[in-house]
C-alpha positions in Angstrom: 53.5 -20.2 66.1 53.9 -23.2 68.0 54.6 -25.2 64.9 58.5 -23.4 64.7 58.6 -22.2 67.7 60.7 -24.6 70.6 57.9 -24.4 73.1 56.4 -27.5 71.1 55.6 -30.3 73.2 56.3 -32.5 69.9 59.7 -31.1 69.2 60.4 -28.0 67.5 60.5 -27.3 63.5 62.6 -23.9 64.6 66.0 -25.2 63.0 64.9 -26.5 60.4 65.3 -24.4 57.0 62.7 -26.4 54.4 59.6 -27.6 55.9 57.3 -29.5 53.4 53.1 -29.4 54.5 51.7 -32.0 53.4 48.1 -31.2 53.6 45.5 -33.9 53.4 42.7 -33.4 51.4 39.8 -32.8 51.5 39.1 -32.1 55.1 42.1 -30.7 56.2 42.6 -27.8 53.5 41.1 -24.9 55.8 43.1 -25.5 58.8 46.1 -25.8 56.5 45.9 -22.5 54.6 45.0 -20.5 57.8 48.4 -22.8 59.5 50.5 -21.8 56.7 49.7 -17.9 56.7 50.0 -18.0 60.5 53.4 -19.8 60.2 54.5 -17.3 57.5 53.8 -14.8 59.5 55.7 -15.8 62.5 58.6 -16.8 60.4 58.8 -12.9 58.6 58.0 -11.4 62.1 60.7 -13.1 63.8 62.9 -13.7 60.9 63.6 -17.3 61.0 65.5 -19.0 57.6 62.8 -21.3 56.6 61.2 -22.0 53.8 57.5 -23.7 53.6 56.4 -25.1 50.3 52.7 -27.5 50.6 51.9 -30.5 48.4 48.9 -32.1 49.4 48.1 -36.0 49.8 44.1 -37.5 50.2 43.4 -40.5 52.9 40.2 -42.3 52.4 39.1 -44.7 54.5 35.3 -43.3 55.3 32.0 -44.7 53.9 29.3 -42.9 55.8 30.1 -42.5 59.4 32.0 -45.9 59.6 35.7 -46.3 59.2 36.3 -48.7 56.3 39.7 -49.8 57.8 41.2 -49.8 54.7 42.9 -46.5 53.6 43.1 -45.4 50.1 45.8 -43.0 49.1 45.0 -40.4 46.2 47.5 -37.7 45.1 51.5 -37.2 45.1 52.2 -40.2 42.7 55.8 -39.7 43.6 56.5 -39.7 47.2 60.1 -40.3 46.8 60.5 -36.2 47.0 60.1 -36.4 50.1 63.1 -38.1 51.1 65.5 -36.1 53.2 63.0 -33.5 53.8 61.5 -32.5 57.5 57.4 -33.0 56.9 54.7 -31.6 58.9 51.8 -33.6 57.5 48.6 -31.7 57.9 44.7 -33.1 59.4 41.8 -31.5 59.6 40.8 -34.3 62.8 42.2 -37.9 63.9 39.8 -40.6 64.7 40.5 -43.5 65.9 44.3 -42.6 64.9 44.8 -45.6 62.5 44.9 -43.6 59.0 47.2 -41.4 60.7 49.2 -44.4 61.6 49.4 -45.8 58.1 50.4 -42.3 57.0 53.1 -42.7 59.0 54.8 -45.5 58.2 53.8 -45.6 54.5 56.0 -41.8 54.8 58.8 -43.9 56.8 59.4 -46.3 53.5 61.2 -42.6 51.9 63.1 -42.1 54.7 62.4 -38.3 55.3 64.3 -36.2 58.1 61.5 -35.9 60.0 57.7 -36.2 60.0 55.3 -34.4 62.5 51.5 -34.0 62.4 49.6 -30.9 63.4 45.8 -31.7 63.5 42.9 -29.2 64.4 40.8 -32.3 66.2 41.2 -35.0 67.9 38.3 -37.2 68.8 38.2 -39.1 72.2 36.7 -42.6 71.0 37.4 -45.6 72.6 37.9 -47.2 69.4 41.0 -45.1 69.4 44.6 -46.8 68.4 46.8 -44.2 70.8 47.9 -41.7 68.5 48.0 -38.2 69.0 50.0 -35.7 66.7 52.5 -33.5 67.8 50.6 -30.1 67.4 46.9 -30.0 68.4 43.9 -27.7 68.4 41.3 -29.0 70.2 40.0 -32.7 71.6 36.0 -33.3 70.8 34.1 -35.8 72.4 33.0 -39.0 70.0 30.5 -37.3 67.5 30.3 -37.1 63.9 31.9 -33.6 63.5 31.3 -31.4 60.0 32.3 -27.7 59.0 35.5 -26.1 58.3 36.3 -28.7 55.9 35.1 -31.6 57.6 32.5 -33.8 55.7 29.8 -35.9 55.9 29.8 -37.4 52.4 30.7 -34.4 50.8 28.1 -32.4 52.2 29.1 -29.1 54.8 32.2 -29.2 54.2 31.8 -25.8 53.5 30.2 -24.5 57.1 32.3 -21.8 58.5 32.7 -23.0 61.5 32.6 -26.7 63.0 29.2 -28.5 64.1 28.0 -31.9 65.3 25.3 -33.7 62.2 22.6 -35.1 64.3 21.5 -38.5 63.7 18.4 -37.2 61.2 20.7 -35.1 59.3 23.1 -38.2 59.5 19.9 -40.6 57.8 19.5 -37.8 55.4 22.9 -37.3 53.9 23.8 -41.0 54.1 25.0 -42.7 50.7 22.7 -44.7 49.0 19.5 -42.6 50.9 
């Protein structure tokens, strides 16, 4: 609700009348679908004019628990639709904030209305860059978080619900093991 609603601390979507979610894969498909039911929800109940429609973007810059610091972009081969539109870009959790960042300004180059983030996480590292999204669920403290779409080299992804991997189960999963 706090998405369209004005009581955002980021700046209301409540005016606008085409929102495009761009979801970003893999991690952040969970929170997303659960976001957009609860956002089409609100919208019916309080009859706001806005439509939603979701494309969906991947961000790679993981190889076990270390940030590459290079970002590979997979999905919507034509970004250009998304000129002129207002774009809430969807994360499952921001690091140290520099995908996010890159996101950002790679989005900037087709000029869209507007671009907002709404992640689930946000992780207090000190190897943060600063950035912090617009809509947020929770902070976590600087642990490798899994679950509710969040993996560890593809594995738990699936958990229900969202866990710390201990450094055995860290050793075990870890590519190459």
């Amino acid at each position: 609700e706090a998405v369209v609603s004005t009581q955002s601390t980021g700046g209301s979507l409540e005016n606008c009348k085409q929102l495009v979610i761009l979801c970003v894969l893999k991690g952040g498909y969970k929170f997303c679908s659960e976001l957009v039911d609860s956002m089409e929800r609100h919208i019916c109940s309080c009859e706001i004019n806005m439509s939603i429609k979701v494309e969906f973007i991947r961000l790679k810059s993981y190889h076990n628990t270390e940030s590459t610091g290079d970002v590979e972009v997979i999905g919507l081969s034509d970004l250009s639709v998304l000129t002129g539109k207002h774009i809430l870009i969807v994360e499952d959790i921001i690091d140290t904030g520099k995908t996010m960042t890159y996101a950002l300004k790679l989005l900037e180059k087709f000029k869209p209305a507007k671009v907002q983030c709404a992640s689930l996480l946000l992780k207090r590292t000190p190897k943060s860059c600063g950035y912090i999204p617009e809509y947020l669920g929770f902070t976590v403290e600087n642990r490798f978080i899994v679950g509710y779409g969040i993996d560890y080299n593809e594995y738990f992804r699936d958990l229900p619900h969202i866990a710390v991997i201990n450094e055995a189960g860290i050793k075990h999963f870890e590519e190459g093991a």
